[in-house]
Backbone bond lengths (Angstrom), bond angles and torsions (degrees), N, CA, C in turn:
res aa  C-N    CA-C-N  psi(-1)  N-CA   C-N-CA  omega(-1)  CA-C   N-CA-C  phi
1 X - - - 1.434 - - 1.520 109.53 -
2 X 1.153 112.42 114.03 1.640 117.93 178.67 1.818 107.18 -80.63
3 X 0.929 106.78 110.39 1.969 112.82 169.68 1.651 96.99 -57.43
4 X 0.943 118.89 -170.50 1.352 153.64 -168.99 1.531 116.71 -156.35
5 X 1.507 103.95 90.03 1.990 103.96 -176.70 1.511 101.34 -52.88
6 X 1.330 103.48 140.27 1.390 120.18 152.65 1.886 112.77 -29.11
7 X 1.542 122.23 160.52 1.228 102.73 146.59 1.180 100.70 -90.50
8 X 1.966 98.43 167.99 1.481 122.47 179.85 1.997 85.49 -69.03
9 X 1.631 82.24 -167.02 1.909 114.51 -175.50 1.638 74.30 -76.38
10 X 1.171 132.68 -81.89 1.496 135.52 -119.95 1.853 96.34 -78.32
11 X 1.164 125.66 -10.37 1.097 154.20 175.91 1.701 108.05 -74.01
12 X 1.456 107.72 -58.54 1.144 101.79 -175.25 1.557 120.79 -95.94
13 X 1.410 116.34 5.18 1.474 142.97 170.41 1.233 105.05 -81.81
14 X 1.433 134.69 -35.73 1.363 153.46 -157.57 1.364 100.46 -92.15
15 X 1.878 114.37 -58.80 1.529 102.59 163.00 1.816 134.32 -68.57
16 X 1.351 112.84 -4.47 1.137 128.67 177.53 1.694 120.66 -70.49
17 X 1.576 97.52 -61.55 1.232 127.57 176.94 1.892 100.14 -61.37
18 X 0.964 119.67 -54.91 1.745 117.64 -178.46 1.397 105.51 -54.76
19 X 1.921 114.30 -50.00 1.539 113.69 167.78 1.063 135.29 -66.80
20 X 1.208 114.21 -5.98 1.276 140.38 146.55 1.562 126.73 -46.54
21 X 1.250 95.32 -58.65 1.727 115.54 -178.20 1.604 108.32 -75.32
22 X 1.293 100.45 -34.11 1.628 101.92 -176.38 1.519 108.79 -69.28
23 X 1.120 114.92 -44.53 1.686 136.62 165.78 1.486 115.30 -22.81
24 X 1.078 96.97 -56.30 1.812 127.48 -174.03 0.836 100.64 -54.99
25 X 1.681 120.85 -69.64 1.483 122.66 -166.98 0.983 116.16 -46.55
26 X 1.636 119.76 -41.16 1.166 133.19 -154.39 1.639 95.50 -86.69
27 X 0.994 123.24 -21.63 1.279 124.03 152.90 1.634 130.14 -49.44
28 X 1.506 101.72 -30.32 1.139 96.74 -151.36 1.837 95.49 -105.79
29 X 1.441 105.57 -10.51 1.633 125.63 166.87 1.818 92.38 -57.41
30 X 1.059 112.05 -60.04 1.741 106.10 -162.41 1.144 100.60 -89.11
31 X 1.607 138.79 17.89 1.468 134.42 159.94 1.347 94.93 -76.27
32 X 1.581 120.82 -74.66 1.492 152.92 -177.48 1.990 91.92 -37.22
33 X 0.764 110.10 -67.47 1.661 110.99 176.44 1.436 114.72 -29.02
34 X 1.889 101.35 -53.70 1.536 110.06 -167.85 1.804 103.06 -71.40
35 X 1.070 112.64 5.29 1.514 121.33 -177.23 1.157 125.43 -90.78
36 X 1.633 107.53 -17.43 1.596 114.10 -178.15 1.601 98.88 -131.43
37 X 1.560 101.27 166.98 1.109 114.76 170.06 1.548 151.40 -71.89
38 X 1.790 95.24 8.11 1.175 114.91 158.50 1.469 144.20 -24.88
39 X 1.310 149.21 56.31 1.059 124.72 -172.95 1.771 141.80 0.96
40 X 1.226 121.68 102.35 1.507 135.26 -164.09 1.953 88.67 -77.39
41 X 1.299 101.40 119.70 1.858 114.78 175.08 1.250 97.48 -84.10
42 X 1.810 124.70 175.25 1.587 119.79 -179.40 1.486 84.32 -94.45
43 X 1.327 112.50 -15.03 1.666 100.11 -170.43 1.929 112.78 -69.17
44 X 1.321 98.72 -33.54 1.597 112.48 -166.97 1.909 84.68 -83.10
45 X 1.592 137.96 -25.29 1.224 93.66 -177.90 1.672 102.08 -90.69
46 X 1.084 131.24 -2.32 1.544 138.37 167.09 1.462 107.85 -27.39
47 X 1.873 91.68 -74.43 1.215 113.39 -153.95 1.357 111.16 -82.85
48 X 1.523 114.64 10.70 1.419 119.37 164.75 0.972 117.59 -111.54
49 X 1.380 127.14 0.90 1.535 142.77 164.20 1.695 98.28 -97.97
50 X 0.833 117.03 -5.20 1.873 109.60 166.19 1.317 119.36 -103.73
51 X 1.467 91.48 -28.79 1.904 116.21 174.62 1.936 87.47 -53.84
52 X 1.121 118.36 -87.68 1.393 144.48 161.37 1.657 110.77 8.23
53 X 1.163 106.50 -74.27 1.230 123.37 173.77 1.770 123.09 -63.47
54 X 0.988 106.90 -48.09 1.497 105.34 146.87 1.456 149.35 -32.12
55 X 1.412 101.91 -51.97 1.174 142.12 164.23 1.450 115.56 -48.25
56 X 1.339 98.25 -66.10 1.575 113.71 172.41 2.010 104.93 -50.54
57 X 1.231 93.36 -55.81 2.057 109.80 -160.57 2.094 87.93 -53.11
58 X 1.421 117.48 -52.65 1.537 118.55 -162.73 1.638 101.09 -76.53
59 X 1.312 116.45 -21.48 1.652 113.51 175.31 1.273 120.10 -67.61
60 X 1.158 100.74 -45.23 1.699 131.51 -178.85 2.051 81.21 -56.93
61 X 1.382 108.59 -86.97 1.703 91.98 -146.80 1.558 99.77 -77.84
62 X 1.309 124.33 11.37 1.417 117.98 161.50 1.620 128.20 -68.66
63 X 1.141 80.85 -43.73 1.762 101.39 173.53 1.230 134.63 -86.94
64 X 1.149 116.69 0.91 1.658 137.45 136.30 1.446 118.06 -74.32
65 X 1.642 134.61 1.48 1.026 120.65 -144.56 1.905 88.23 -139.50
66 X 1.364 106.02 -28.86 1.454 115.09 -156.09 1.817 99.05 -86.80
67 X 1.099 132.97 -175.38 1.706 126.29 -163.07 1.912 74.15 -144.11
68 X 1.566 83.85 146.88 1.575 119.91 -160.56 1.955 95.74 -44.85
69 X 0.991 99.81 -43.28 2.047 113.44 -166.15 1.428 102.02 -66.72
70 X 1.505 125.31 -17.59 1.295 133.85 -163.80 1.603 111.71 -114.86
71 X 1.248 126.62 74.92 1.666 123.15 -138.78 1.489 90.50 -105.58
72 X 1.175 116.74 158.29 1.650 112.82 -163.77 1.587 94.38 -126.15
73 X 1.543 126.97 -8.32 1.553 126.28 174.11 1.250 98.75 77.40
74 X 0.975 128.50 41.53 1.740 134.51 171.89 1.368 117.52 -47.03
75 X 1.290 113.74 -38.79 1.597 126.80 -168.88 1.319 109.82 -86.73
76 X 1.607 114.29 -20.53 1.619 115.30 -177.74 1.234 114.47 -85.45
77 X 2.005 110.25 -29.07 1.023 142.32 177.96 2.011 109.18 -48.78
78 X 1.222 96.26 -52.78 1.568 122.76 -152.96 1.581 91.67 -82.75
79 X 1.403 106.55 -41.20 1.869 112.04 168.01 1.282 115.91 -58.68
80 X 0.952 113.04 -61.75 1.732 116.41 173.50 1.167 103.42 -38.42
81 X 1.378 121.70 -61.42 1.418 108.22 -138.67 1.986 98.34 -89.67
82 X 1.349 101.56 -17.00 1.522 98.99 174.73 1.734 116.07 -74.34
83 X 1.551 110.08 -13.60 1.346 112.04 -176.37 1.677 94.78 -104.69
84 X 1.111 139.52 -6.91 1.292 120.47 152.53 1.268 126.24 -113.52
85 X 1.576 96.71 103.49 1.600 122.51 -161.51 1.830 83.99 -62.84
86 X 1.385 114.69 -63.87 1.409 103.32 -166.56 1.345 113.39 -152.63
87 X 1.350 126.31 -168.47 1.880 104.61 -176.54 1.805 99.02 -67.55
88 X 1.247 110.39 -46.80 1.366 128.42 -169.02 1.899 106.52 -39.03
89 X 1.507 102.20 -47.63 1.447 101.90 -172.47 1.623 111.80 -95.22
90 X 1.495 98.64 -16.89 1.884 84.32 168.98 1.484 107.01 -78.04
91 X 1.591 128.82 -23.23 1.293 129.37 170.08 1.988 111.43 -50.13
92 X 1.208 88.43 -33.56 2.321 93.69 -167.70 1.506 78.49 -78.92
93 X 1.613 143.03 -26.23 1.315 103.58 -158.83 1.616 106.13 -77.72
94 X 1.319 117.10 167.74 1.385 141.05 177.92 1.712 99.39 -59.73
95 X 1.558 116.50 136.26 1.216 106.55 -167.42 1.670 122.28 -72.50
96 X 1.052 117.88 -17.94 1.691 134.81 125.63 1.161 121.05 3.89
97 X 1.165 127.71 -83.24 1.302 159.51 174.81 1.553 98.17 -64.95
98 X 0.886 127.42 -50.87 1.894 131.45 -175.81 1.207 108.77 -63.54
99 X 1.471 120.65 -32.72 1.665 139.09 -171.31 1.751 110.70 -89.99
100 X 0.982 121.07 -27.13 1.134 138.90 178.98 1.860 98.13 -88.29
101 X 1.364 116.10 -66.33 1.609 109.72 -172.13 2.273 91.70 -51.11
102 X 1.212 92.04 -46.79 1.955 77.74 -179.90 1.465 103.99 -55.81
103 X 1.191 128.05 -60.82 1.428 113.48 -170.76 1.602 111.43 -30.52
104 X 1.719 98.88 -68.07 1.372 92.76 164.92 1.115 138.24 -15.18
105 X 1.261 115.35 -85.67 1.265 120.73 175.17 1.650 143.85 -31.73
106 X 1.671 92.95 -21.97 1.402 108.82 174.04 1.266 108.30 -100.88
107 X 1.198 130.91 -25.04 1.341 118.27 175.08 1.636 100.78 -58.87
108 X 1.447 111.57 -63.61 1.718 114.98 -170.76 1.647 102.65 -53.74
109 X 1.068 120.13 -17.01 1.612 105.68 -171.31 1.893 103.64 -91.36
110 X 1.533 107.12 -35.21 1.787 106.55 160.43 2.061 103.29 -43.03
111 X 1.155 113.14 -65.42 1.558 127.21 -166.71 1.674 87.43 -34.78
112 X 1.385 98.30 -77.14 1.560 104.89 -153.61 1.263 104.90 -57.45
113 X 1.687 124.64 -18.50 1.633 111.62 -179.77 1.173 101.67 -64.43
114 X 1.461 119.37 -46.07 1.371 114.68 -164.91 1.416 132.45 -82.48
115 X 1.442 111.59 -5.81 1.133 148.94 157.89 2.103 111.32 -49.32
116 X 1.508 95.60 -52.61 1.585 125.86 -179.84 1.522 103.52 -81.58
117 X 1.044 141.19 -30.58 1.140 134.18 134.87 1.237 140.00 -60.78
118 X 0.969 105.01 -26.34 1.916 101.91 165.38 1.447 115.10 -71.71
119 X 1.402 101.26 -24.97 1.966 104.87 -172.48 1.671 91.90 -89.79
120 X 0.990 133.14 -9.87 1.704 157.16 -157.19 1.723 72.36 -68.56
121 X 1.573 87.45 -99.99 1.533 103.24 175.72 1.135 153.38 -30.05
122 X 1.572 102.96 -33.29 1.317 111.99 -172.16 1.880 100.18 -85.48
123 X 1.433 91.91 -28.04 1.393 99.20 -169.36 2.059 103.05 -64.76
124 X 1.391 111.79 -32.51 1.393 116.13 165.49 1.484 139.33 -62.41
125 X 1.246 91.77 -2.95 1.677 108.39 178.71 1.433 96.83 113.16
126 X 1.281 152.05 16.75 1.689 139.22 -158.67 1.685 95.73 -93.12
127 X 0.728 99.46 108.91 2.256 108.51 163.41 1.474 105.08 -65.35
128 X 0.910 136.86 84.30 1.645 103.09 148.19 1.386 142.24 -51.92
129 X 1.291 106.63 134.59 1.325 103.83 -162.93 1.677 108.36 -86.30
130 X 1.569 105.01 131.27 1.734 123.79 -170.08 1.840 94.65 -20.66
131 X 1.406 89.75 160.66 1.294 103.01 175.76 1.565 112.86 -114.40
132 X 1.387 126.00 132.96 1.470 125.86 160.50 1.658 112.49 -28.99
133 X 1.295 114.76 159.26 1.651 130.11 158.59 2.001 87.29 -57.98
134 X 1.475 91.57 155.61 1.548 93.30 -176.19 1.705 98.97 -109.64
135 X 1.228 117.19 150.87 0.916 122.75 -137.26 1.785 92.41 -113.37
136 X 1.416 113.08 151.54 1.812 106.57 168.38 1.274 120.62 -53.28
137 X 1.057 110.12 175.67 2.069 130.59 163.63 1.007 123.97 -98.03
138 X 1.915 118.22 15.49 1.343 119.87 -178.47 1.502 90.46 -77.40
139 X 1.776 117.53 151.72 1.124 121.89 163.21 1.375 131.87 -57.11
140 X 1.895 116.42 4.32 1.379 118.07 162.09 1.193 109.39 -81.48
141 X 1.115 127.32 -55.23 1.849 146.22 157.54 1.385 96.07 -8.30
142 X 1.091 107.29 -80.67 1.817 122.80 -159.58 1.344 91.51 -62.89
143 X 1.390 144.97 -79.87 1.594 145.58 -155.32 1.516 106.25 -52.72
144 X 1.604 118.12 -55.68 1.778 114.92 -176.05 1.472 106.71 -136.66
145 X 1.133 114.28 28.08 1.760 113.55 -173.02 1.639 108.05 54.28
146 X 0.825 127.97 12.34 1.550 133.64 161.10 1.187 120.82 120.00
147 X 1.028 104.22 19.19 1.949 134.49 -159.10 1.567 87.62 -104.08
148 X 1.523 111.70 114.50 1.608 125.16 159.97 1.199 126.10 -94.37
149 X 1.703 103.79 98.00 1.638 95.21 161.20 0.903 138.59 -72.25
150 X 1.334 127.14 153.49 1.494 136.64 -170.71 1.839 102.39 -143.70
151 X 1.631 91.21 158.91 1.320 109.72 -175.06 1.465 98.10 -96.30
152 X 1.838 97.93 139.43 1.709 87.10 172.88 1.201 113.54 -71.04
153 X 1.499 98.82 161.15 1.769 107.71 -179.81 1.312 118.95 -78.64
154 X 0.709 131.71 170.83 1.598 152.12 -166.23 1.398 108.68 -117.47
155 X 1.283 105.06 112.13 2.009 107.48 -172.27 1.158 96.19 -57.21
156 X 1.065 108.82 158.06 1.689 129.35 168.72 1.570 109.56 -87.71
157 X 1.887 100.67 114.76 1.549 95.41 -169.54 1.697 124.74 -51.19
158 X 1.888 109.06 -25.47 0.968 100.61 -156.46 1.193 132.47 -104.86
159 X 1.659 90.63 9.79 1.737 127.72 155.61 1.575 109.41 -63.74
160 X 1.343 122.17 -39.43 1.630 113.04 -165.99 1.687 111.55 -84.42
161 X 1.091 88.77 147.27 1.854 97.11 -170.56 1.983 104.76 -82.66
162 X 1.201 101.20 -6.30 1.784 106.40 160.95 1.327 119.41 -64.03
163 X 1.551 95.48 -56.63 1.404 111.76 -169.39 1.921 95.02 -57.08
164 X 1.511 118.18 -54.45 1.693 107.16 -157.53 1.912 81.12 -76.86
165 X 1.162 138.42 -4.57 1.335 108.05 177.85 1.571 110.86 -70.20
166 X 1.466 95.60 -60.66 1.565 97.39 -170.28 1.514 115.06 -47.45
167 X 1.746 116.97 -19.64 1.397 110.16 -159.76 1.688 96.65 -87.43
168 X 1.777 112.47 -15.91 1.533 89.23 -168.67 1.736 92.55 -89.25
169 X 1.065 128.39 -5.98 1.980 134.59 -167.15 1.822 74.94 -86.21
170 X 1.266 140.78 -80.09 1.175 119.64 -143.46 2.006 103.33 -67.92
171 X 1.347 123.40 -17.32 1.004 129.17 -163.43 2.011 96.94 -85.39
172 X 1.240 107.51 -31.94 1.530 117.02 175.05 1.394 100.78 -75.53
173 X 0.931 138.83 -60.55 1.700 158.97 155.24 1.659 95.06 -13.24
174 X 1.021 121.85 -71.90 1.542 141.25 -178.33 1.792 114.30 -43.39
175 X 1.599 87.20 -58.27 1.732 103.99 179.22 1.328 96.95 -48.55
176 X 1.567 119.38 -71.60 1.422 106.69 -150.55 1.714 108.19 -69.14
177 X 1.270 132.16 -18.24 1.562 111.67 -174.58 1.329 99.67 -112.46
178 X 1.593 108.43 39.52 1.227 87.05 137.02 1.948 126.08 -126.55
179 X 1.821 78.14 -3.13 1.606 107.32 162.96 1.658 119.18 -52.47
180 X 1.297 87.35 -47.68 1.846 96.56 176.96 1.417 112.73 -82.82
């Protein structure tokens, strides 16, 4: 009798994150919907209130799962979906407002691709390699990680024993023409 291994974590993050992505789209079918004059079914606002809810359930254990550098837009995510009460009311919004929730939507759907690619990878064997302490947002932080450059200095002429040579040769130089 052959078992069947469990999937691993990175396995089941990998199917999450893709159902995730599929979710979206399907999100983004009943954005595009609320855009035309189509008749809204009770069935299509159902299944965008389950779409919805979903959404929420894979964010939730996605974002416990994803590493700080790998940001999934959770908060833009959570906006959207609180400003579209339903197809019916993203349809009343001003088309303004309708164009903007799409913007939305594509930014968070870039996140989550890349989000689905990281579990892509990891799920293939990819290590990431450890991460540094993370560093502030002071503008030293950001420019050299706190590392100050500087220009080298410039000897001080009147430290170098060149500089007082040449001055006593041109100063001997001097004496005699004006001796003669």
């Amino acid at each position: 009798m052959a078992s069947t291994k469990p999937p691993t974590q990175s396995e089941v993050s990998l199917s999450e994150a893709q159902n995730l992505q599929q979710l979206w789209l399907k999100v983004r079918q009943f954005i595009i919907k609320a855009m035309t004059d189509e008749p809204i079914t009770r069935d299509e606002e159902q299944s965008f209130l389950e779409a919805k809810s979903q959404v929420s359930k894979y964010l939730r254990s996605l974002s416990q799962k994803l590493p700080a550098d790998v940001p999934l837009a959770g908060d833009k995510l959570q906006e959207l979906l609180r400003q579209a009460i339903s197809i019916a009311h993203l349809r009343s919004l001003p088309k303004t407002d309708r164009q903007i929730l799409a913007n939305l939507w594509h930014v968070v759907f870039i996140n989550i691709t890349r989000a689905t690619g990281y579990f892509q990878m990891i799920s293939e064997g990819y290590v990431p390699p450890p991460r540094a302490a993370k560093r502030g947002t002071d503008l030293k932080d950001i420019r050299g990680g706190g590392v100050k450059i500087t220009k080298p200095k410039r000897a001080n002429p009147l430290k170098s024993g060149m500089f007082w040579a040449i001055l006593i040769i041109l100063g001997v130089v001097a004496w005699f023409f004006m001796k003669k």
